[in-house]
C-alpha positions as CSV (number, residue, x, y, z in Angstrom):
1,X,7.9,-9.4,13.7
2,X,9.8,-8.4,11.3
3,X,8.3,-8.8,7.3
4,X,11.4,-8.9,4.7
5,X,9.9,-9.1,0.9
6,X,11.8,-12.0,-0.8
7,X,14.9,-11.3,-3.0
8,X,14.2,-8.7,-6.0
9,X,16.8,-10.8,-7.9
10,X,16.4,-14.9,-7.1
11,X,13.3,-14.6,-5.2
12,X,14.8,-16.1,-2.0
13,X,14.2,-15.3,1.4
14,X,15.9,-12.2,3.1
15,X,17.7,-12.1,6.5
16,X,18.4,-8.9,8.8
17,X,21.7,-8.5,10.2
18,X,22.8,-6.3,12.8
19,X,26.6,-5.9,12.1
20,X,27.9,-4.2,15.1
21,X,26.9,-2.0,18.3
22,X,27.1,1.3,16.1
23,X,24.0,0.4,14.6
24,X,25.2,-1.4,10.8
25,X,22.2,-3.2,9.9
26,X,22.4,-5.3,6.8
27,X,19.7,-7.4,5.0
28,X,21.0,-10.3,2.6
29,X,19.4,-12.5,0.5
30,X,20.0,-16.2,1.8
31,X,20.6,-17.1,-1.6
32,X,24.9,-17.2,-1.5
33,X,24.7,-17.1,-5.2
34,X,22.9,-13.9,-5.8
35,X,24.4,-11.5,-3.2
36,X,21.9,-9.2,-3.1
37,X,22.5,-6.8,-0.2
38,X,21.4,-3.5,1.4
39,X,23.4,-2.1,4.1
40,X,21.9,1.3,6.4
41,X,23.4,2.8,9.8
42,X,21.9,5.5,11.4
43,X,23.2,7.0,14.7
44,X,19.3,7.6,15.7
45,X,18.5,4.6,16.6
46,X,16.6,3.3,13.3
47,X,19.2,1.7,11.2
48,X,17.3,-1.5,11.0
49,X,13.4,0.1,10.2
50,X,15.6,2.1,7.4
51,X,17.5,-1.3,6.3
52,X,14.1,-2.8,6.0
53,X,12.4,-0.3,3.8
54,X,15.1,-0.1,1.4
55,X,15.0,-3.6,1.2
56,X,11.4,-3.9,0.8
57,X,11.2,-1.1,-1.4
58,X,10.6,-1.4,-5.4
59,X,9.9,-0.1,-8.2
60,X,6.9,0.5,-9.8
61,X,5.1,-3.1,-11.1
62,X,4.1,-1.9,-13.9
63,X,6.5,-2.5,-17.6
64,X,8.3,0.1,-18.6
65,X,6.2,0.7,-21.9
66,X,2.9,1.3,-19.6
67,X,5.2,3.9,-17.9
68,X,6.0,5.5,-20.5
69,X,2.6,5.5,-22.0
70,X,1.2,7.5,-18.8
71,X,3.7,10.3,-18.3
72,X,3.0,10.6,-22.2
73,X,-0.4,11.1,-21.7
74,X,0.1,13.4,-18.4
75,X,2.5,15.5,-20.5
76,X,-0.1,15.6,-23.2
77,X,-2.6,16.8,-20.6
78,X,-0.4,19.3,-19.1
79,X,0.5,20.7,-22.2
80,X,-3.4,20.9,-23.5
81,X,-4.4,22.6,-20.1
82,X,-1.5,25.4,-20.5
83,X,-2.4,25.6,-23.8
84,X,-6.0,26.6,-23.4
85,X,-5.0,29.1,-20.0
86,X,-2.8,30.9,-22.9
87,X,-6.0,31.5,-25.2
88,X,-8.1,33.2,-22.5
């Protein structure tokens, strides 16, 4: 079976598509209104496993502030740990 993550956009349900025989997978959101899409072909044979990752794929949950507030604090870290290689 097959497990599609709802829309990104709407939140609706997702359907998987196979286009044609050369392997054009697409997955839609049922949701005619939003027209979210992803489309993927690949000649090896996994055109729809590669249509349903993209699909499934997002971005990080966290907000964009909290993201920023870690790489701050990685920079910060980085930065202190070349900082004390230089003194030695």
């Amino acid at each position: 079976m097959i497990d599609l993550r709802p829309c990104p956009f709407c939140g609706a349900p997702a359907a998987l598509q196979k286009i044609d025989r050369m392997e054009w997978w697409r997955v839609i959101c049922s949701n005619n209104e939003c027209g979210a899409e992803v489309w993927s072909r690949y000649a090896d044979g996994h055109g729809m496993e590669h249509a349903v990752e993209k699909w499934n794929r997002r971005m990080d949950e966290k907000t964009p502030k909290e993201m920023l507030e870690e790489n701050l604090a990685r920079m910060r870290e980085e930065d202190h740990d070349v900082n004390e290689e230089s003194e030695d």
